[in-house]
N, C-alpha and C positions, 0 to 999 in steps of 0.2 A: 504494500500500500504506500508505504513511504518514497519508493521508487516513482510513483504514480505522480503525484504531489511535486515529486521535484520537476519533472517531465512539465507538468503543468506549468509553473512557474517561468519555465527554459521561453514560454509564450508571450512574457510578461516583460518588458523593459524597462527601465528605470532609465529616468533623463536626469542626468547632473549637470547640464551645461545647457548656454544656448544654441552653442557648434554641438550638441550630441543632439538636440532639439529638430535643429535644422539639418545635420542628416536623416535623420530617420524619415522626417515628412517630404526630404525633395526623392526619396525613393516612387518606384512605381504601384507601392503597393496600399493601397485604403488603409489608414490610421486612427484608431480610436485611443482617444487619450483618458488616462484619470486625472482628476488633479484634487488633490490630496492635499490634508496634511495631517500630521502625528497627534495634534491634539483633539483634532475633530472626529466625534466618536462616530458615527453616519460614515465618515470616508472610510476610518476600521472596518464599520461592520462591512461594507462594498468591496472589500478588498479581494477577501475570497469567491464571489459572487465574481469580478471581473476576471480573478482566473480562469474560472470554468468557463467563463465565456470564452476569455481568450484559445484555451482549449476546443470549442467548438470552430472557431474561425482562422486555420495554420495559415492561409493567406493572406489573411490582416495583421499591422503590426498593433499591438497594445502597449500601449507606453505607460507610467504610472511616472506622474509630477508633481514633488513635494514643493509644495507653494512656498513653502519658508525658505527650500533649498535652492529653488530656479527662478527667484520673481520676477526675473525678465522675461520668461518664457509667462509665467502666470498675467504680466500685464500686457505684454506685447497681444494676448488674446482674450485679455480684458475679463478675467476669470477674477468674480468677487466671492464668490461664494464658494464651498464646499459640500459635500462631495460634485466635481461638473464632470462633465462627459462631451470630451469634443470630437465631432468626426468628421476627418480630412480626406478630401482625394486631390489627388496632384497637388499637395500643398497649401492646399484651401478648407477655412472651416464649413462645411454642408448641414452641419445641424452643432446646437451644442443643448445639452441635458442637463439644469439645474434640479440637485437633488437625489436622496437615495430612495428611486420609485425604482426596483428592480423587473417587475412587472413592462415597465413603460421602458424604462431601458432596452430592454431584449427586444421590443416589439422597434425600435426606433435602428436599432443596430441591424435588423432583421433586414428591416425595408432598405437601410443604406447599401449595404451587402449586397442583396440584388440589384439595387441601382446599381452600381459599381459594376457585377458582372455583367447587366446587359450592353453595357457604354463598351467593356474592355472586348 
């Protein structure tokens, strides 16, 4: 089980920078970001919630940004609140998700996903 778990995580990327920021999103591939922070109990509990999603989607990257750790990446995309959910293709934000509705999430990731693949 524990093997599983890490595997899952392996889906999940962590942004420390603004240059690690801005590789990830000028890649080809649909970007769904968390944006976090450690003292906000809502981005905790979403945290493992966005693994498994991450898990469902190998073609998307997932990115997780601690807002205390990147605030350039946090304001450059105008993120006030916690837990947000941004989802980029080519670069560009196409929806962003204030809040932990995990429900509404999936169903918003769901739709971007297929947008993405019928475009590609």
């Amino acid at each position: 089980m524990e093997r599983q778990e890490h595997q899952i995580k392996l889906n999940v990327l962590k942004v420390d920078s603004l240059q690690t920021w801005d590789s990830y999103i000028s890649q080809a591939h649909p970007v769904i970001a968390h944006f976090t922070a450690a003292w906000c109990m809502p981005s905790v509990v979403m945290t493992p919630f966005f693994e498994e999603l991450a898990s469902t989607y190998p073609d998307v990257i997932f990115l997780v940004v601690d807002v205390d750790e990147v605030k350039d990446v946090a304001a450059k995309l105008e993120v006030k609140a916690m837990p947000t959910f941004v989802l980029m293709k080519d670069g560009i934000p196409a929806d962003k998700i204030v809040g932990a509705n995990p429900d509404e999430i999936r169903k918003r990731v769901d739709g971007f996903i297929q947008s993405c693949s019928s475009t590609a």
